[in-house]
C-alpha positions in Angstrom: 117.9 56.0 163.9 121.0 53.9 163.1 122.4 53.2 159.5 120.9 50.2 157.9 123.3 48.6 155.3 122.0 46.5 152.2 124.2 44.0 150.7 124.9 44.9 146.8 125.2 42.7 144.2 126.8 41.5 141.3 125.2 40.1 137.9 125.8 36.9 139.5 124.3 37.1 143.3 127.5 37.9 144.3 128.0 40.0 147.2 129.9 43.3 146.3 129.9 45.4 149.0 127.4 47.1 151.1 125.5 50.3 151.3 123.3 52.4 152.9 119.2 51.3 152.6 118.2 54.6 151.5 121.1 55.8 149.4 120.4 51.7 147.5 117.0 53.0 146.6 118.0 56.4 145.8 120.4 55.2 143.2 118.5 51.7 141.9 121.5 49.6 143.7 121.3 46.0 143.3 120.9 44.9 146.5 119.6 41.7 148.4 116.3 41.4 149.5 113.7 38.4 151.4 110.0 38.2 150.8 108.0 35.9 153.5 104.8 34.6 152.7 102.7 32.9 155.5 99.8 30.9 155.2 97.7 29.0 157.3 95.7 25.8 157.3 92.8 26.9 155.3 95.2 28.0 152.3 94.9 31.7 153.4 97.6 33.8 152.7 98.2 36.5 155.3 98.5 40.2 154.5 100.1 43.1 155.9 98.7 46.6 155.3 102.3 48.6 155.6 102.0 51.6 158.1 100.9 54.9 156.8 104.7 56.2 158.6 106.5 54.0 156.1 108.9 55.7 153.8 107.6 54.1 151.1 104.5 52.6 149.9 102.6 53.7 153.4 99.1 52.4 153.6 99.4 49.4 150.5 98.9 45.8 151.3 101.6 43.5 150.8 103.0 39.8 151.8 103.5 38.8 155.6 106.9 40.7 155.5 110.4 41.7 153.3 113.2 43.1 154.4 117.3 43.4 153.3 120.0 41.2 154.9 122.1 42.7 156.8 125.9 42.4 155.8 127.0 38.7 156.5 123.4 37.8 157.7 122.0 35.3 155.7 118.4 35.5 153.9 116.7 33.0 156.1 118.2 34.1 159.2 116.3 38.1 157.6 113.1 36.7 157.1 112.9 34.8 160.2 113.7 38.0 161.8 111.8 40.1 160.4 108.6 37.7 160.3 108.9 38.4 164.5 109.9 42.0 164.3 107.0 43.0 161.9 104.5 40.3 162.7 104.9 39.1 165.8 105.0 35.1 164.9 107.6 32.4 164.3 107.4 29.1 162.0 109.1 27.0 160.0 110.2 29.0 156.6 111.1 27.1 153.4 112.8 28.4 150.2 110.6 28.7 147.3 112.4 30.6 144.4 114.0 33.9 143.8 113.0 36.6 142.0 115.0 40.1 140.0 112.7 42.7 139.8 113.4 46.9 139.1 110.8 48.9 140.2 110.2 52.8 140.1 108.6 53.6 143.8 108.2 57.4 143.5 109.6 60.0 145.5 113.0 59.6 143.8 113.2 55.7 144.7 113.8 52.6 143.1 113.5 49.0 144.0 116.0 47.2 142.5 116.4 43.7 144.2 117.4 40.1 144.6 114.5 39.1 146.1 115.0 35.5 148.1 111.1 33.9 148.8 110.2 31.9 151.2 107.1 30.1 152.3 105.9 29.5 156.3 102.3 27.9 157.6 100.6 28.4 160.5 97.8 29.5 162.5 99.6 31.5 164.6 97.7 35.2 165.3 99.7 37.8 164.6 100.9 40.6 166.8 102.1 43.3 164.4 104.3 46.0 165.1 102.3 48.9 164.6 105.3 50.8 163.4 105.7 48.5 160.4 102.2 47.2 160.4 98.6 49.3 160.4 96.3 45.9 160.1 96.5 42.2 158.9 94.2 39.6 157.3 94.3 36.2 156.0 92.4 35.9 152.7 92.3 32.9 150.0 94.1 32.7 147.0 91.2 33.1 144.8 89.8 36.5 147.1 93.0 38.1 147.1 93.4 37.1 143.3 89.6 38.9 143.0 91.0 42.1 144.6 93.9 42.3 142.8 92.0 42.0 139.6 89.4 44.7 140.7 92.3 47.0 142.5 95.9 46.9 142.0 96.9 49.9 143.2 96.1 48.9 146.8 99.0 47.0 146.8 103.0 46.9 146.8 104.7 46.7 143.5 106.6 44.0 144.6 103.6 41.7 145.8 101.8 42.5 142.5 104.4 41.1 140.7 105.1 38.1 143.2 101.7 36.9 143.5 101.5 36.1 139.4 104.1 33.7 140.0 102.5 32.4 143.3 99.4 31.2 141.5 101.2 29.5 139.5 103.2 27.5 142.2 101.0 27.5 145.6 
């Protein structure tokens, strides 16, 4: 497996340097980071359940995709990527809002990011990566707010914290 580098940051969203993905969550780095959230023509949102092989929360359910920047890649150019690596689909992606969070993900990691959002639509089926990806489902806002409500732990950190904002701008 070849290194993947993270882009660190300043205070500012200012790029610093770069580091090692792994070694970033080890310490709690700063780092830059891209959420993609899809939806399709009914409202849906569509969800990824992360592969149980993942190094960190295997088996949750999450957002269409996230991933870091590479060093000099920009975060649209990530999450266009990544939507096709993970998911198998392409679309328009628009910025929504960005988003600082710190989170403890067990097994000696953190999550410490600069996370840049973006929104896509379409009706697309997805063709996962089943790596990266053990199943996928579209559900509405108000089904998906239901099951959060009723299970949190069934999902990423991250998305938890995401979708509270999302209700309030979707």
């Amino acid at each position: 497996m070849t290194e993947e580098l993270v882009q660190l940051l300043n205070g500012n969203n200012e790029t610093i340097g770069v580091m090692e993905k792994m070694q970033a969550h080890r310490e709690g780095a700063l780092h830059r980071a891209v959420s993609v959230f899809v939806f399709n023509s009914k409202g849906e949102m569509l969800l990824q359940q992360r592969a149980l092989g993942k190094y960190h929360s295997p088996g949750l359910w999450s957002n269409a995709c996230c991933t870091h920047p590479r060093p000099g890649e920009k975060p649209l150019g990530a999450a266009e990527r990544r939507l096709r690596e993970e998911m198998g689909i392409a679309c328009n992606l628009e910025y929504q809002f960005d988003f600082l969070y710190r989170a403890e993900l067990g097994n000696g990691l953190t999550e410490h990011e600069y996370d840049h959002v973006y929104y896509g639509y379409t009706n697309e089926k997805p063709l996962p990566d089943n790596e990266e990806v053990a199943a996928w489902t579209y559900l509405s806002m108000a089904e998906l707010d239901n099951r959060l409500q009723q299970d949190p732990g069934k999902f990423t950190i991250w998305f938890r914290l995401l979708f509270e904002q999302l209700k309030h701008r979707k």
